[in-house]
C-alpha angles and dihedrals in degrees: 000000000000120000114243116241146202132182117193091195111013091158090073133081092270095043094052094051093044083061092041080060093055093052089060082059121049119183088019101097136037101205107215088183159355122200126186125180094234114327104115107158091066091041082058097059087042101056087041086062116036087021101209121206078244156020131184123177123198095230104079088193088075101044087094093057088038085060080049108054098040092042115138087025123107099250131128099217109203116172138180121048105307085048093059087045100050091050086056101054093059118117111257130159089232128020123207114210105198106144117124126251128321091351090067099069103078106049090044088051083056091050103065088052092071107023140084104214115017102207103200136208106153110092094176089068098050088041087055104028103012090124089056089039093056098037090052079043099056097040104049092036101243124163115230112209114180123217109187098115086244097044093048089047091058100043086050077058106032098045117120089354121127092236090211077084089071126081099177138012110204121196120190133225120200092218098249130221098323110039125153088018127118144213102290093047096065090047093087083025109153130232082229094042096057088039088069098078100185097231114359122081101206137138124287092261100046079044096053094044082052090062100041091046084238087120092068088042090062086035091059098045087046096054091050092059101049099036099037091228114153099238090238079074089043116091139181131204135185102242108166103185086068104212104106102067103164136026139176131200111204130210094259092059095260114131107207109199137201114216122181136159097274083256120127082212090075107054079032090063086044090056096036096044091033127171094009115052122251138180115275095178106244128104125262115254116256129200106266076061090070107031086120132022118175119193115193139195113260101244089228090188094061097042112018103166094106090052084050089056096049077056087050084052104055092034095062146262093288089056091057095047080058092046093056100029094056083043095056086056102043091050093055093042086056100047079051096063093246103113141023130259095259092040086074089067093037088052093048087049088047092049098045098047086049092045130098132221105253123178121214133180098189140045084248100057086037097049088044081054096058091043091063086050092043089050095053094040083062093053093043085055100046089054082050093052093048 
């Protein structure tokens, strides 16, 4: 029988591969449903073609011309953000989360409520609410698959291992944009420089955090949540080529690697086709591929916002919903055009040294949390712009 599927977010980069995915598989999944934020015009051609029982956008403006569109089809259109939620919260065999940043935790949060298996792609969402994920997780005996190309690595390689076997998990970076440069560079560091990411095709936000080296802060927090791994046995290496995304050293001295095109196709058909294989369409590595394979220090002088993970982490939950939270912000103020490239990193420091610990037991009181941080990280950019 086909699978039932839902994408929370299937506008954005990961949304549209996970149904280029599908399209290499046809019969194999039943889509229930598709959400966007506010890209209506694309929801409308996906919904044209793998007609879902439902769609719901963010954006509750567009919900008329959504009506419009889709009029004549047999699909429920549900828009704003109960009608995000309550897309969320139908039964599916897999649920997608692909919804960018902070929005994406609640309706992740509803999801699991209703799934079998929560594929998930939103690392904002586990680095802010990854407690209350697992514990919904556990107790309604949902299985979490990550799909972030590190974090799926390490679970091929993780999965059914006692991980007091491993001494050490090891996640890769390709460099980014910007890699080998210093300081002074990326003082005078472009919007469109740090947009050409070398291998990955994202987002701008998940782009942006690749040149700033943001992106393996949030990774490492993330792995430590899913995995339970204590960050002093989490890595991270500069590997440019892009092809070896997760490792893992063992106790007997064995390192045990995960190498894959640079392609998200590929970790989206493991989470879409666990625990059985499926095809992702692209083709398998072969040998020339990995004739040579460079991995690199992290100059943590140039881009600390790992380092200052591995702080967020020690500090406590509440410090790594800051640190994604002020990053959100600073990345959008600099795709804006507000703020330069290093002022991303200077604004996350402010806000954190200005920040205090909180504790929360549920996504309300989280996502109240964020606001107040948000809030402050505003305030800290618009000092910045003046």
């Amino acid at each position: 029988m086909a699978a039932k599927l839902s994408i929370l977010g299937s506008t954005g980069s990961i949304g549209c591969q996970t149904l280029d995915v599908i399209r290499a598989n046809p019969g194999h999944f039943d889509i229930v449903a598709l959400t966007a934020g506010a890209n209506y015009s694309l929801l409308t051609e996906q919904a044209k073609e793998f007609l879902p029982q439902f769609v719901a956008i963010a954006d509750a403006s567009k919900r008329e011309v959504l009506e419009s569109q889709l009029s004549g089809l047999p699909i429920c259109v549900l828009a704003g953000q109960s009608g995000i939620l309550e897309v969320a919260s139908l039964t599916s065999d897999i649920s997608l989360a692909a919804i960018v940043g902070m929005a994406g935790l609640k309706p992740t949060l509803a999801a699991i409520e209703s799934t079998k298996c929560l594929a998930i792609a939103n690392k904002e969402s586990v680095v802010v609410g990854g407690r209350l994920i697992l514990e919904r997780a556990r107790a309604r005996g949902v299985t979490i698959l990550p799909v972030d190309s590190e974090h799926n690595g390490l679970y091929q390689l993780l999965d059914g291992r006692d991980t007091k076997t491993v001494s050490q998990a090891i996640i890769t970076a390709s460099g980014g944009p910007f890699r080998g440069k210093k300081i002074s560079d990326l003082k005078v560091a472009t919007l469109d420089q740090a947009l050409k990411h070398p291998n990955w095709s994202m987002g701008p936000k998940n782009t942006i955090d690749s040149a700033t080296l943001f992106n393996k802060g949030l990774e490492l927090i993330e792995a430590s949540i899913l995995f339970n791994l204590p960050h002093q046995r989490i890595e991270a290496w500069v590997h440019p080529e892009s092809i070896v995304h997760g490792m893992i050293q063992l106790t007997d001295g064995s390192l045990l690697m995960h190498a894959s095109r640079p392609n998200m196709r590929v970790p989206i058909a493991h989470a879409l086709f666990w625990p059985e294989r499926g095809a992702s369409g692209i083709s398998s590595l072969d040998c020339k591929s990995m004739a040579q394979l460079t991995f690199e220090e992290i100059d943590h002088e140039t881009f600390p916002a790992f380092s200052l993970a591995r702080q967020c982490l020690d500090a406590g939950e509440w410090a790594c919903v800051v640190y994604n939270t002020a990053n959100e912000e600073a990345v959008q103020a600099f795709l804006d055009g507000r703020i330069s490239f290093l002022q991303v990193m200077s604004i996350v420091q402010k806000v954190l040294g200005l920040a205090h610990s909180c504790h929360w037991e549920t996504a309300d009181e989280a996502c109240a949390f964020a606001a107040s941080i948000r809030h402050v990280t505003l305030k800290a950019i618009q000092a910045n712009c003046v």
